[in-house]
DRENMITI-44729 format. One record per residue (C-alpha): residue in one letter; x, y, z. Coordinates in steps of 0.02 Angstrom, whole numbers, padded with zeros to 5 digits, always signed. Example, Ala and Ser with C-alpha at 12.3 -4.5 7.8 and 13.67 -1.06 7.14 Angstrom:
# DRENMITI-44729
A+00615-00225+00390;S+00684-00053+00357;
This chain:
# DRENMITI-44729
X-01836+00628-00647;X-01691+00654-00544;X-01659+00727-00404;X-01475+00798-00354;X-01421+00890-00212;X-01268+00938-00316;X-01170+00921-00166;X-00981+00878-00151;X-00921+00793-00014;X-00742+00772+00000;X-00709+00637+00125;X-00555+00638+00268;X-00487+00440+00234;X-00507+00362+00395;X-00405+00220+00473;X-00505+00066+00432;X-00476-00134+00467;X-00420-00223+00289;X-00558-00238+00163;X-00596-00378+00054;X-00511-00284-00089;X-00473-00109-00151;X-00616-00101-00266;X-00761-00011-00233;X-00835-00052-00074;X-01031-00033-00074;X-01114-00032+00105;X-01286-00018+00104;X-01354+00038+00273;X-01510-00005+00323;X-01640+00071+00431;X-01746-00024+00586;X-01859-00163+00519;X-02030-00104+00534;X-02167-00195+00643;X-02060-00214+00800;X-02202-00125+00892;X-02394-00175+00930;X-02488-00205+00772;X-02689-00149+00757;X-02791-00232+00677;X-02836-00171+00514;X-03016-00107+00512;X-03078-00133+00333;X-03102-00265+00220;X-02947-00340+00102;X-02923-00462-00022;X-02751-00541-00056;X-02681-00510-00223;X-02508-00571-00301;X-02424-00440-00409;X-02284-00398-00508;X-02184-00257-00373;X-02080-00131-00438;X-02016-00007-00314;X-01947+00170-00395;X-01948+00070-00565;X-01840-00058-00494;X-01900-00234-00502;X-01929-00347-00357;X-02010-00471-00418;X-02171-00567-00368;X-02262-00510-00200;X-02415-00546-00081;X-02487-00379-00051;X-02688-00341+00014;X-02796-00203-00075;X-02931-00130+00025;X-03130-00098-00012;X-03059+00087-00089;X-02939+00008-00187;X-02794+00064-00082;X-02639-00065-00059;X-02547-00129+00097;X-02372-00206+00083;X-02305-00313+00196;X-02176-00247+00307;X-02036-00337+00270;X-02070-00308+00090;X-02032-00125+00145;X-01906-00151+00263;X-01779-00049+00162;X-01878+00110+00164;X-01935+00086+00349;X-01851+00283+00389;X-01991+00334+00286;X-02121+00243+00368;X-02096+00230+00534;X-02240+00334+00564;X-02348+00244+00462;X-02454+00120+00564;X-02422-00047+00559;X-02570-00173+00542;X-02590-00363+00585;X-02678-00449+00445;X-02701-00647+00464;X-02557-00666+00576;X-02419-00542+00457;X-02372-00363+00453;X-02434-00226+00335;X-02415-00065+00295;X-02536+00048+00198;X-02457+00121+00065;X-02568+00269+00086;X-02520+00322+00237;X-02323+00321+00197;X-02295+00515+00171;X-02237+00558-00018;X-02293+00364-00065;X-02377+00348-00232;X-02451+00189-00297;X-02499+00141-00463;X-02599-00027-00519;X-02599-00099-00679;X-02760-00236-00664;X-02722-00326-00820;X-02545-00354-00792;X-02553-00375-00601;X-02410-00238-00570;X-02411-00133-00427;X-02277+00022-00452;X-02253+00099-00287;X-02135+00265-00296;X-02078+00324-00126;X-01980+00498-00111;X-01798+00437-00151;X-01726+00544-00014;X-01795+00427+00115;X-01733+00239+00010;X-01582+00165+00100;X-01403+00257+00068;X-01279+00166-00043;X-01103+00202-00008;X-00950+00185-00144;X-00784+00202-00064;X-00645+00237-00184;X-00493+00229-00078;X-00366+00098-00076;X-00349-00002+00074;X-00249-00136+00144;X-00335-00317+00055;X-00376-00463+00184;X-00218-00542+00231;X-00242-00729+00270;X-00045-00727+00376;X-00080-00631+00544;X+00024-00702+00669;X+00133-00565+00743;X+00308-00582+00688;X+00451-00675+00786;X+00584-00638+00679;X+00781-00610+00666;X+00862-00502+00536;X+01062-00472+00508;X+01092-00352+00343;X+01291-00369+00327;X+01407-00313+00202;X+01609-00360+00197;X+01705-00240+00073;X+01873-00215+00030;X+01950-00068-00065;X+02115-00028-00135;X+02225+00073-00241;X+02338-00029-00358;X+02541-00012-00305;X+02473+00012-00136;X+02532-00107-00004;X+02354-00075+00102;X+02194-00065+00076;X+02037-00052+00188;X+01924-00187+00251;X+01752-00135+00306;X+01591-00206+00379;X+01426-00127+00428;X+01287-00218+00506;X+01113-00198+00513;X+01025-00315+00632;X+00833-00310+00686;X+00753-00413+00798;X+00548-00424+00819;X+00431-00491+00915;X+00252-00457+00924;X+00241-00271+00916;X+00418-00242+00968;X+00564-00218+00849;X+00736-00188+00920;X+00877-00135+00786;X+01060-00075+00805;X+01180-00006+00671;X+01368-00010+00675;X+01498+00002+00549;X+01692-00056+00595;X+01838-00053+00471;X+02029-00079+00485;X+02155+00004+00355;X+02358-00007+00390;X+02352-00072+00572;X+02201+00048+00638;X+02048-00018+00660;X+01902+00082+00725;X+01722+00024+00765;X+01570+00141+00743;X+01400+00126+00828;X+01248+00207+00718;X+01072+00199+00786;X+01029+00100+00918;X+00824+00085+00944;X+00668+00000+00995;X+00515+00013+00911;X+00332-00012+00967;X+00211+00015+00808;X+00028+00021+00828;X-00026-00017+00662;X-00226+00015+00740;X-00188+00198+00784;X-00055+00257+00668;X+00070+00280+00824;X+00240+00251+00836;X+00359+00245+01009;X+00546+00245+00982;X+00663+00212+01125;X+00850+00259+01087;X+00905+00351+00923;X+00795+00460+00808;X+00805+00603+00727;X+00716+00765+00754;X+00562+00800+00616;X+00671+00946+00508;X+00497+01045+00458;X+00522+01233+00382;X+00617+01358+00501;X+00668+01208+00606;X+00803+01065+00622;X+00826+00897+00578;X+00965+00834+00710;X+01018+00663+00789;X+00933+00637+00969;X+00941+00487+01095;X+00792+00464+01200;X+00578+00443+01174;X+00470+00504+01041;X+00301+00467+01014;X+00253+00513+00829;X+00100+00490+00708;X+00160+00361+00571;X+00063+00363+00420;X+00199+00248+00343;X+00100+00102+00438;X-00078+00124+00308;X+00018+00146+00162;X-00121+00169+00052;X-00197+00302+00181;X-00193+00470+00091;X-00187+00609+00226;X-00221+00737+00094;X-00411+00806+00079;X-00487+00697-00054;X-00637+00714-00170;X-00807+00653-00182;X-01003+00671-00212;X-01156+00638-00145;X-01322+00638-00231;X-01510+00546-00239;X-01560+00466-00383;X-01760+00425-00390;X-01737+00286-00511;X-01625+00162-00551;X-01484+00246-00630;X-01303+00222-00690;X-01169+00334-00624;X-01006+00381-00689;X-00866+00475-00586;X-00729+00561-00697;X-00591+00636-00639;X-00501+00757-00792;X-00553+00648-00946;X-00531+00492-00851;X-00669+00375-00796;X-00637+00323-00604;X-00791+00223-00573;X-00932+00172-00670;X-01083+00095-00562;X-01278+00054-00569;X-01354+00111-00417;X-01535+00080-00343;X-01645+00214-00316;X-01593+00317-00149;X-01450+00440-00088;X-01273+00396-00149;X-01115+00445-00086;X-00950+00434-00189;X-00805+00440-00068;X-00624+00468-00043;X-00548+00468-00202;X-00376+00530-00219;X-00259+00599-00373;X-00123+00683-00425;X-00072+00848-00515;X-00167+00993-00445;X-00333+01055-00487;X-00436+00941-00579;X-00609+00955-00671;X-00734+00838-00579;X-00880+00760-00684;X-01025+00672-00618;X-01157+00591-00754;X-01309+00517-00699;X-01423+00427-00814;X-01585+00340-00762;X-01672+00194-00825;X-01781+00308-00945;X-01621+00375-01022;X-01639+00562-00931;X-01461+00603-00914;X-01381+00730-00779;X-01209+00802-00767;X-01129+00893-00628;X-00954+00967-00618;X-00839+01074-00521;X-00653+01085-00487;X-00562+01015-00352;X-00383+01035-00310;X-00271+00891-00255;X-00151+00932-00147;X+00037+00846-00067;X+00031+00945+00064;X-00104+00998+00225;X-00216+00864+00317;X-00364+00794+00285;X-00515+00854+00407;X-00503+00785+00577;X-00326+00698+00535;X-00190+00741+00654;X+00012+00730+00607;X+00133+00770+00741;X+00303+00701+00853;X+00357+00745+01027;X+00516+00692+01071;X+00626+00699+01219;X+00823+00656+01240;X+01008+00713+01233;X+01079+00780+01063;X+01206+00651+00980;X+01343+00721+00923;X+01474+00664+00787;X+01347+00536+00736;X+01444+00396+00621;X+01621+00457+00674;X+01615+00424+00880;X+01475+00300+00975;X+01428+00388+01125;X+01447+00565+01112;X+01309+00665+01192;X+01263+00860+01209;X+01132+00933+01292;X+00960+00882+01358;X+00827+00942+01211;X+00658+00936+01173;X+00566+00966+01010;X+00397+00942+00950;X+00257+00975+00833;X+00071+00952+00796;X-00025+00988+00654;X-00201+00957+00623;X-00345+00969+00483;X-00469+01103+00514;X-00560+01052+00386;X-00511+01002+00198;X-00456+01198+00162;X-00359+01245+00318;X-00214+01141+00413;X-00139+01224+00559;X+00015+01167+00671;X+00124+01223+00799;X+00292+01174+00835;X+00446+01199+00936;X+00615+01141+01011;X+00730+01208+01158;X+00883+01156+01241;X+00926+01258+01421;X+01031+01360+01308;X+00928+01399+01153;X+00728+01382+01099;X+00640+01392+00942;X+00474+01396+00912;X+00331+01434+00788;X+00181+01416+00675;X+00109+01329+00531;X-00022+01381+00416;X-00074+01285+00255;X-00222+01338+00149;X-00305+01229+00011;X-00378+01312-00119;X-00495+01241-00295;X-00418+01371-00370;X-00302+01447-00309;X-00195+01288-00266;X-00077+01266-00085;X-00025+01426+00003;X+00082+01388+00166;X+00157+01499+00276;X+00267+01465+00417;X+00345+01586+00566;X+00471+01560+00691;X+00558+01655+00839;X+00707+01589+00929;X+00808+01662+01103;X+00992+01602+01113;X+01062+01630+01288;X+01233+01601+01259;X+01225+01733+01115;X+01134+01841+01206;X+01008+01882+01055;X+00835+01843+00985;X+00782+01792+00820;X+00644+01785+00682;X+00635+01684+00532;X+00464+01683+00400;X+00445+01529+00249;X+00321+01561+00120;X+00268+01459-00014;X+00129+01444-00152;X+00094+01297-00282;X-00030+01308-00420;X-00037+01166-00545;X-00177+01140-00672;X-00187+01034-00812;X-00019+01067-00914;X+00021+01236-00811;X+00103+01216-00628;X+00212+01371-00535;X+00301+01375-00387;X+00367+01489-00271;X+00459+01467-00108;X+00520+01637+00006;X+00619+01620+00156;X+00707+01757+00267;X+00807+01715+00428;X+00860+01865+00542;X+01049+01877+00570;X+01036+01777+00738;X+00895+01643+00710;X+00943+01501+00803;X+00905+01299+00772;X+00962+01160+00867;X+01124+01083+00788;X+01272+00969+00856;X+01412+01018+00798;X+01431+01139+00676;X+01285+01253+00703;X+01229+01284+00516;X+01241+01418+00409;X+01077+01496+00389;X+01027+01620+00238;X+00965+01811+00239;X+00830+01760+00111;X+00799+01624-00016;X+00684+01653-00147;X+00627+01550-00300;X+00506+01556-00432;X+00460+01436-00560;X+00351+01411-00713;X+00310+01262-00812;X+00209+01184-00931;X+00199+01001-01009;X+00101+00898-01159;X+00138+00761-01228;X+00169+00843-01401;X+00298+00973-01364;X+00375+00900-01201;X+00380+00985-01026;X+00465+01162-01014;X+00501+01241-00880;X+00586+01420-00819;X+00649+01492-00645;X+00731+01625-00542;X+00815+01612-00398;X+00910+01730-00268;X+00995+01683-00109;X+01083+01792+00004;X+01223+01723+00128;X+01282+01799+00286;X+01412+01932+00243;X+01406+01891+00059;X+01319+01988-00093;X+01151+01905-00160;X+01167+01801-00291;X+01042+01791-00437;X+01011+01674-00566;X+00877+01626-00703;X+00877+01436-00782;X+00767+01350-00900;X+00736+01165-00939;X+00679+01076-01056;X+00625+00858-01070;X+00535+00764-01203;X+00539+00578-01241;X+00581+00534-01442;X+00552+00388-01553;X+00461+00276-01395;X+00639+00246-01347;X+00745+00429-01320;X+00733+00549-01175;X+00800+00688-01208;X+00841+00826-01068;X+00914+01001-01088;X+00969+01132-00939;X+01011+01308-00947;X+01038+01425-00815;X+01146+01568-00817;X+01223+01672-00673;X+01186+01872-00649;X+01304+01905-00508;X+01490+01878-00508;X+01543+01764-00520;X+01445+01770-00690;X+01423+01651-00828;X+01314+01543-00914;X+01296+01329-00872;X+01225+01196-00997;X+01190+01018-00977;X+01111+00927-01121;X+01057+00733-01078;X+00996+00586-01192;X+00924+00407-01138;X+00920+00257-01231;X+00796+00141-01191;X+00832-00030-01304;X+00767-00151-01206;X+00654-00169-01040;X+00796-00189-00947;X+00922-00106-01018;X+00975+00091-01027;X+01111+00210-01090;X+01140+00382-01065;X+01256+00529-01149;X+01288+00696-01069;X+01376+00848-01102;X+01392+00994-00960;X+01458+01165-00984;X+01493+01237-00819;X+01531+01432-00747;X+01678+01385-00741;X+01717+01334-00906;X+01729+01154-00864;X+01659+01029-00996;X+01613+00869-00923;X+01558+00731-01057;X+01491+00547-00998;X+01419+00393-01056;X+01340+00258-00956;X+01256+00097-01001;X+01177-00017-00864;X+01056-00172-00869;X+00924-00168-00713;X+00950-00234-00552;X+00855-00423-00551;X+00713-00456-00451;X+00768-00638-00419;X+00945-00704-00451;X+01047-00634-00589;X+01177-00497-00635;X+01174-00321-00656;X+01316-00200-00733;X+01388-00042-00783;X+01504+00046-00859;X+01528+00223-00862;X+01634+00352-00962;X+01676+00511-00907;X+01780+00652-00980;X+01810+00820-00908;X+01917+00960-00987;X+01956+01147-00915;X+02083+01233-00825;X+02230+01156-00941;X+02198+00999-00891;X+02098+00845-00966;X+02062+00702-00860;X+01969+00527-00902;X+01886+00402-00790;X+01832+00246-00835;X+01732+00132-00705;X+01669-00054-00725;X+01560-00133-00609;X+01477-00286-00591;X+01348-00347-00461;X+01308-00544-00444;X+01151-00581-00353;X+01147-00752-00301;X+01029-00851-00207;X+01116-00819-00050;X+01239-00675-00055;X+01266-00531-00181;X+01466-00497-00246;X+01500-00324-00299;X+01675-00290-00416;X+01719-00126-00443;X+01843-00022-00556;X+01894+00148-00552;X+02047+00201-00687;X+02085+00372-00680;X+02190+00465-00815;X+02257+00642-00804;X+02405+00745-00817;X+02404+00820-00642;X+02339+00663-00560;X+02430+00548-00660;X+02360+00390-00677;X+02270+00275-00530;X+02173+00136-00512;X+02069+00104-00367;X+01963-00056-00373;X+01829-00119-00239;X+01754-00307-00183;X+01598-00324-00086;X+01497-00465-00017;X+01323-00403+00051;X+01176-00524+00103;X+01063-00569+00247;X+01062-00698+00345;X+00851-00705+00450;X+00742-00824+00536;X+00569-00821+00565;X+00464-00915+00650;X+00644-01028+00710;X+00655-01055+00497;X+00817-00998+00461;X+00875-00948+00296;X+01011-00842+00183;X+00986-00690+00057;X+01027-00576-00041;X+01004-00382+00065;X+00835-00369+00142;X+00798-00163+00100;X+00633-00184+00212;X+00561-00336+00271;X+00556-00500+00219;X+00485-00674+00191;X+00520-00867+00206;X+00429-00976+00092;X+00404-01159+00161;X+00323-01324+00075;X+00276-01428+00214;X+00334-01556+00198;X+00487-01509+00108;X+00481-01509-00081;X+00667-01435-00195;X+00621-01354-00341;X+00460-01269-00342;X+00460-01090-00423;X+00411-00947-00306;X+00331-00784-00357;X+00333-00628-00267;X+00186-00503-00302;X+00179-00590-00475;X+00373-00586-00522;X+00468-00743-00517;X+00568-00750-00364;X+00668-00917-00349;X+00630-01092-00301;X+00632-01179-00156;X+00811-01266-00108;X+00806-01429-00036;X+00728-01401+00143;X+00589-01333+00036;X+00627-01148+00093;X+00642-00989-00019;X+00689-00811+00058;X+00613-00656-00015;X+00706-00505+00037;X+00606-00373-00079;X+00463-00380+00046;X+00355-00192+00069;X+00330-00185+00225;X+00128-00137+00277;X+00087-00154+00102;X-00013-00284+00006;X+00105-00445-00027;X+00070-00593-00124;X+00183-00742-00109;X+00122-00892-00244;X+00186-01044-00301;X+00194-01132-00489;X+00095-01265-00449;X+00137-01361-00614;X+00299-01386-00533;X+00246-01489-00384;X+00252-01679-00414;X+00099-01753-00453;X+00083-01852-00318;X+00042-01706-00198;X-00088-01614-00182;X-00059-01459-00100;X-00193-01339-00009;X-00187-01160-00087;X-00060-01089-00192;X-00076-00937-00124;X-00060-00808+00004;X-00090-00624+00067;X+00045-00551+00207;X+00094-00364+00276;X+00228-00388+00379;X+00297-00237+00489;X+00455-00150+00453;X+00632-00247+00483;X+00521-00398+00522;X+00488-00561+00441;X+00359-00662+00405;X+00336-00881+00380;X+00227-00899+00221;X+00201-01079+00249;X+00110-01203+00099;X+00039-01369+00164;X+00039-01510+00045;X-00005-01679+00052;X+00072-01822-00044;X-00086-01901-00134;X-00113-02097-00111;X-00258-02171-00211;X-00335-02315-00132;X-00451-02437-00244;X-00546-02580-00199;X-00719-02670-00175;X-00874-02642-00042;X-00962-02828-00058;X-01065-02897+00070;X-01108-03078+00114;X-01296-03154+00070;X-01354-03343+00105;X-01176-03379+00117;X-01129-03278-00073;X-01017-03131-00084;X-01118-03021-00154;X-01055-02821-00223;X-01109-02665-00138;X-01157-02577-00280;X-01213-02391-00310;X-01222-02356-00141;X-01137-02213+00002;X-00999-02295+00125;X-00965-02170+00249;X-00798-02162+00300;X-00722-02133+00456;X-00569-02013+00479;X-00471-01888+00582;X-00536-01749+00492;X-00700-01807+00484;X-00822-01920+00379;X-00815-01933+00239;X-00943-02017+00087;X-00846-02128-00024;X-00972-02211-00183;X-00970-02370-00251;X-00984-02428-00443;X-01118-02560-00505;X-00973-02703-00444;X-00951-02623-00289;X-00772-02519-00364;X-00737-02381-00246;X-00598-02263-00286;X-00548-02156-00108;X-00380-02047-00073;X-00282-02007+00079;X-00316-02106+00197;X-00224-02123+00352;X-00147-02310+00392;X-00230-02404+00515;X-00407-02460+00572;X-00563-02356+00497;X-00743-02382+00542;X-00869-02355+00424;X-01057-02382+00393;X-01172-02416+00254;X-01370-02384+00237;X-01439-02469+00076;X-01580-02588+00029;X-01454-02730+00009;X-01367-02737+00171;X-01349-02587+00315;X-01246-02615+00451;X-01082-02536+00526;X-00890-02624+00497;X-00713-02584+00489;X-00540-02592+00375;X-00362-02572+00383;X-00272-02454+00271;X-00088-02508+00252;X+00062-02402+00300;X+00182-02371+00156;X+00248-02230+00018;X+00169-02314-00127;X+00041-02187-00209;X-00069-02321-00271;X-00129-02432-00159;X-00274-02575-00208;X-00364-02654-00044;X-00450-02766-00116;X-00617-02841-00066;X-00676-02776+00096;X-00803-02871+00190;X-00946-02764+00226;X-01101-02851+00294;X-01158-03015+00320;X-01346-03041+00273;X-01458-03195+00329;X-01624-03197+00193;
């Protein structure tokens, strides 16, 4: 029978230390042992008896257990220790010095005895059995590389671009350097160029970053940029924010995520689908189970729960859940407060400062259906402020809705603004639609140019997908400026891959307000190799324009190598034809990569011009006081080291070939994730044989900008032979099958001895070792030199152990 409390139990992810893997994690929790308190003696009469146990049908092999003058059984109390919640109230007797329990007296305990066989089945109520616990997430695995990072990063790239005929061109450089330490990183951007005679130097961001990868919490000093959620503004700012950073537990889903809990009474086996496909299949022992924190994409989804027993009974549960991209999780909290002076002209002038602002939000999981959040920012001119409501639904998907006021002094006027939006995807159907409406003087923050916000916005959209007839899709939109008429259009599109190898991709949308017309773009792939793609399109435009391309590229290299392009282009309309053609070439090398680029452009009102481009772009980092050169580091990065130094040893990153190590033994990988799972290995075929080296291996998660030493000891291998003999009545004599222990700076050691005496030992440090031996032919302690040198075979000889008087 089984038992099910048909419950689901969608779990909020937590933030958890690293796990031993991302597989399922089974924690069994177990309740106080019994017989911690005083034990009675047991008042009747018992016999010892050793039977076959089997508790809820599941085996446990041979046990002592006492049966009573009524027949009645006591267990010991270890032997129960697992359902102790269940019989805590049970009494606890002292029999012959040990602890028992009567089974009797456990409430909702039955007991059955088979004489002949010498099985006792005992079946307690499986409510009160130990919990087992399968945790679906994926989590950060064990990383072996801890050591906060002590690093130096400087992303450069040189470029050069010109215009044949022309006697100038421009010379650029931007810079992107990052320095960390411990849980500090401090990073500046600039950018400086110089074209006929003026140069001009730019600074970007400027900041310093605390992460605190425990708490998901990030503190930036200096330049960042406000959050840009609905009805607000995303806008440069120089001073403090504090923020929640999920982006430190990358494999932390914030979204609600699904689960179920249940009791099985026997042993059973339990499979977890999700749609048609099988998450987790898993035998568990009788007792409550909880499946946890799974997480999935596309919408609402048809859970599936099938448990079968060891009898063959077979149960299935099921129910919808929804799987969302947007709201929290229950109890999860997302938000940033930040505090500084506006930065204006951001890329174009260094130091240019407005006003003193403010903004900040917080939103947090009510529970896995409703996310709320406030949120607001403010100058001493203007302030904006407002709500956020999102709503989780199994079937009626996301529904968010979003409110704001503003009060701009300078203007004189207040303002309202309203967002809402509603998402609904299952199984091959998903539809969309966003609404937004802005009064005529809503205000946001903004530092220049303050932005042009619209009367209303509203799209719809409708799609549906298989893998038959492709994915279609068809929308509606209308958006109405400030001072202009509304504007409405409809579009369709249309994608399906062909022949394993095609993509094709059609879009149609035509206008219904002047300036009308109808637009078409029709797209096709070509996949012929792995790395390889090319792709023809053809656009019809409003205007009448006709815009044909082609494009063929290889993919960018993990490791060293070249990627290229070329692309085609053609567009016609207006009287006037004009054709661009543009080469490029990109040369990753160990150290550097070299960008050359073409552009040849060919019409009759521009004439014809050719502008071309050269770039050099690499890294040059440290870590750890290893310095070494690279190709651009995107994230973070890595610095393989043999120690001592062996050239030539083949590097893989997360399974991908990477390099090899140059002569110092050292091999940068700039393609590092940061927070994520890394795996850094070596080939060990192509280590010389004469090393040995200690693991080829290892895990790292290296914070953002930051790098990380990924050192691999190795040891080159010296083989010593020789003979253990011993002296007798004045006769050398062999030590033979015996145990010499060896003294060393690791440690003893135990090195045998053949029937001559032959011992075969390896690296062993020069100079003086002492060493023992304990036989029936001789036992006594000695010594032995071990020879300095590089020779990897070394023969010692005989070595004098004992000397024996008979």
């Amino acid at each position: 029978m089984e038992l099910d409390r048909g419950l689901r139990m969608p779990q909020a992810p937590r933030t958890a230390p690293p796990v031993e893997s991302a597989a399922a994690l089974v924690a069994l929790k177990l309740t106080p042992t019994l017989g911690s308190g005083p034990r009675a003696r047991y008042p009747r009469a018992t016999q010892p008896l050793i039977v076959t146990l089997t508790v809820n049908a599941d085996p446990r092999g041979e046990r002592i257990v006492r049966m009573n003058d009524a027949g009645e059984f006591l267990v010991r109390a270890d032997d129960l220790a697992e359902v102790a919640a269940s019989a805590r109230a049970a009494k606890v007797y002292e029999i012959e010095g040990e602890a028992f329990v009567e089974v009797s007296a456990i409430a909702g305990a039955r007991a059955r005895f088979d004489e002949k066989a010498l099985a006792l089945e005992i079946t307690f109520p499986p409510e009160r059995l130990p919990p087992q616990r399968f945790d679906l997430s994926t989590r950060l695995a064990e990383v072996d590389i801890e050591a906060p990072p002590r690093s130096v990063l400087l992303n450069y790239r040189l470029g050069y671009a010109g215009t044949r005929g022309a006697s100038d061109g421009t010379l650029s450089l931007s810079a992107d350097a990052a320095v960390a330490y411990g849980d500090w990183i401090v990073r500046n951007q600039s950018f400086h160029s110089r074209s006929s005679g003026d140069t001009s130097s730019v600074r970007l961001e400027t900041q310093a970053i605390r992460d605190d990868r425990e708490n998901l919490r990030r503190l930036t000093l200096g330049d960042a940029t406000t959050p840009g959620l609905p009805l607000g503004s995303a806008v440069p700012l120089a001073g403090i924010t504090l923020a929640k950073a999920y982006a430190l537990s990358p494999y932390l889903s914030r979204q609600p995520s699904v689960g179920y809990q249940g009791i099985a009474e026997f042993p059973s086996q339990v499979d977890f689908y999700v749609g048609n496909t099988l998450v987790m299949r898993q035998r568990v022992a009788p007792g409550p189970f909880a499946i946890e924190n799974f997480t999935y994409y596309g919408g609402q989804r048809d859970v599936r729960v099938v448990i079968r027993d060891v009898f063959g009974r077979e149960r299935t549960i099921a129910y919808p859940f929804y799987f969302a991209n947007q709201g929290l999780a229950a109890g999860l909290h997302d938000y940033s407060y930040q505090a500084g002076w506006l930065r204006r002209s951001l890329g174009i002038v260094s130091n240019d400062y407005g006003p003193f602002a403010i903004s900040a939000f917080h939103q947090v999981g009510l529970d896995d259906v409703w996310t709320i959040g406030a949120r607001g920012e403010a100058t001493s001119r203007l302030a904006n402020g407002g709500f956020d409501v999102i709503h989780r639904s199994e079937q009626l998907g996301i529904t968010a809705a979003h409110a704001g006021l503003s009060r701009d002094r300078d203007a004189g006027a207040n303002g309202h603004a309203i967002s809402l939006s509603h998402t609904y995807v299952r199984g091959e159907v998903s539809a969309q639609l966003i609404w937004q409406s802005f009064s005529p003087h809503y205000s946001i923050l903004s530092t220049d140019i303050a932005p042009k916000l619209p009367r209303s916005d509203l799209s719809v959209s409708l799609a549906y997908a298989t893998p038959a007839l492709g994915s279609t899709s068809i929308g509606f939109t209308r958006l109405e400026l400030p001072d202009t008429a509304p504007t409405r259009s409809v579009n369709a599109t249309y994608s399906k891959p062909l022949l394993e190898r095609f993509n094709l991709t059609a879009i149609a949308r035509r206008q219904l307000t002047e300036p009308r017309g109808n637009e078409l773009f029709i797209g096709l792939q070509y996949v012929p190799r792995s790395n390889q793609t090319a792709n023809a399109s053809w656009r019809h435009d409003v205007d009448g324009v006709r815009t044909s391309s082609l494009q063929w590229a290889n993919q960018v290299p993990h490791g060293e190598g070249v990627a290229y392009s070329i692309n085609l282009q053609q567009q016609a309309g207006g009287g006037d034809t004009t054709r661009l053609i543009s080469p490029r070439l990109d040369w990753y090398t160990r150290h550097a990569t070299v960008g050359v680029e073409v552009n040849q452009l060919n019409g009759a009102s521009t004439g014809s011009t050719t502008g071309y481009s050269l770039s050099l772009a690499g890294a040059l980092a440290s870590a750890e006081g290893r310095f070494a050169l690279a190709r651009p580091v995107a994230d973070s990065f890595a610095i393989v080291e043999i120690q001592p130094p062996i050239g030539g040893v083949t590097v893989f990153e997360n399974s991908q070939e990477a390099g090899r190590t140059d002569a110092q033994g050292r091999l940068l990988l700039p393609n590092i994730a940061a927070y994520a799972n890394n795996y850094a290995s070596l080939r060990d075929k192509d280590v010389p044989i004469e090393y040995s080296i200690e693991r080829v291996g290892h895990a790292f998660s290296p914070p953002s900008r930051s790098g990380t030493l990924v050192p691999f000891v190795v040891q080159r291998l010296r083989t010593f032979t020789g003979r253990f003999v011993y002296r007798e009545a004045g006769a050398v004599k062999p030590l033979g099958y015996v145990l010499v222990r060896v003294e060393t700076a690791a440690g003893e050691i135990e090195v045998a001895t053949a029937k001559n005496g032959d011992f075969y030992a390896e690296n062993l440090a020069p100079g003086t070792h002492g060493a023992s031996v304990a036989s029936a032919s001789a036992s006594c302690r000695f010594s032995f030199e071990v020879p300095a040198g590089d020779a990897s075979q070394v023969a010692l000889g005989d070595i004098m152990a004992c000397h024996v008087a008979r």
